[in-house]
N, C-alpha and C positions, 0 to 999 in steps of 0.2 A: 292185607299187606299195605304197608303204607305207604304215602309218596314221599318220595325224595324231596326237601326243602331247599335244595340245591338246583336252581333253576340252570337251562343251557346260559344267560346273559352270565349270570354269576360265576359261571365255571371258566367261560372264557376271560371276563375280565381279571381273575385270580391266574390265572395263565398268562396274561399279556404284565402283570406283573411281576409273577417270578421270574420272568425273561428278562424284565427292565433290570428287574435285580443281579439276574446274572447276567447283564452285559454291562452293566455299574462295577462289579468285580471285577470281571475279565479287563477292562481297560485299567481298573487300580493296578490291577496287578502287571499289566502291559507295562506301565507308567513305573513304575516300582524296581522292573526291572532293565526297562532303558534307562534311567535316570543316571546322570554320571556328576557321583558324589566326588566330592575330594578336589574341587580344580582349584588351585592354586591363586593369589589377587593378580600376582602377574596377569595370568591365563586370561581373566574377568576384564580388563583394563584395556579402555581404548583411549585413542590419544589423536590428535589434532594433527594432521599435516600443515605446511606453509601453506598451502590453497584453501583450508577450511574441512579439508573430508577429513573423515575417520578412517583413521589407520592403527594396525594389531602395533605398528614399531612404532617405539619414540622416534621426537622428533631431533633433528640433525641439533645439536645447537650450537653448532657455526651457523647456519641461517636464520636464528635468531634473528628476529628486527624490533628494537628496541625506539620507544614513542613514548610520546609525553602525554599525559592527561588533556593539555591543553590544546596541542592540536586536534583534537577529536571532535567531530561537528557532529553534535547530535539531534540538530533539530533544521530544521529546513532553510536554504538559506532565503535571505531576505530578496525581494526583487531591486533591483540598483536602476532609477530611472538615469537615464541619458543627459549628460552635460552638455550635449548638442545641443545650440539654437537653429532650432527652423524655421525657415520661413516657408508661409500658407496663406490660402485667401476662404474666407469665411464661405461655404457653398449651402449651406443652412443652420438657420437657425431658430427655435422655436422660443421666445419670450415669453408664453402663457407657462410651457411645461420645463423651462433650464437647460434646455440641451441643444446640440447642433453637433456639426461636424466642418471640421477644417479637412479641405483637398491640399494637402504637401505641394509643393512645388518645385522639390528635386526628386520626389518618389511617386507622384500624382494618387498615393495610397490617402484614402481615407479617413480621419483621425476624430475620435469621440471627441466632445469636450462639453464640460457640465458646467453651469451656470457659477459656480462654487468658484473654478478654477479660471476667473474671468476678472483682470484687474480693473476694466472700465465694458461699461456696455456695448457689445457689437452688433452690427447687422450681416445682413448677405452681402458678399463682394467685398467685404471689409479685409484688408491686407493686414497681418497678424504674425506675430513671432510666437514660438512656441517650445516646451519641451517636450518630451515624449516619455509613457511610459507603458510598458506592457502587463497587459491584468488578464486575468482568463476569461474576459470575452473579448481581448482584443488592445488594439493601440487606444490612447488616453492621454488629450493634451494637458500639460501641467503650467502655470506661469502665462496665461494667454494674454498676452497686448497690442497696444495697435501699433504696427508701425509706423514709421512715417515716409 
């Protein structure tokens, strides 16, 4: 008698695939007959409320609000430095590397200033007008001179 060429590994893996096969079917056919043909574009169609959500009903259009191209900001706005002159007293300042810092003297806040933004040469203790501008690390004198 001969042996079967049909080993146990091969028998089961031929089994674990006609399973896969029948449960590849069974959900076709699950799917096939949930499926719900026929809906209408109405049905399909969502629509925008005045707040932004998604809503099944159109929307009112008395609350309509009607806008221009041109008022639409679409890009970040610019930072707007201060027309404010301040007065401040020089409380460092570094010659080698351009930078220093003015102490305010209505706010005693701290204020950058870089060499760049300096209309004549200052030292420490030197009395200074100045404008102000905020950057993301912080206040930034603009127009620095000395007073008198």
């Amino acid at each position: 008698m001969a042996k079967s060429k049909e080993t146990f590994g091969k028998k089961e893996k031929e089994k674990k695939r006609l399973k896969q096969r029948q449960d590849k079917l069974e959900k076709m056919e699950e799917r096939k007959a949930n499926a719900k043909k026929g809906k209408t574009l109405d049905e399909m169609m969502a629509y925008i409320d005045e707040n932004g959500n998604l809503s099944s009903t159109p929307p009112d259009p008395k609350k309509k609000i009607i806008f221009r191209q041109e008022d639409m900001n679409t890009g970040v706005p610019k930072h707007e430095q201060e027309e404010v002159e301040r007065q401040g007293i020089v409380s460092f300042f570094n010659d080698d590397k351009g930078y220093g810092f003015i102490k305010d003297l209505a706010s005693q806040e701290s204020v950058f200033v870089h060499a760049n933004q300096l209309s004549e040469p200052v030292k420490e203790n030197t009395k200074v007008s100045f404008q102000v501008e905020r950057t993301a690390k912080g206040l930034s004198a603009l127009n620095v001179r000395k007073s008198v």
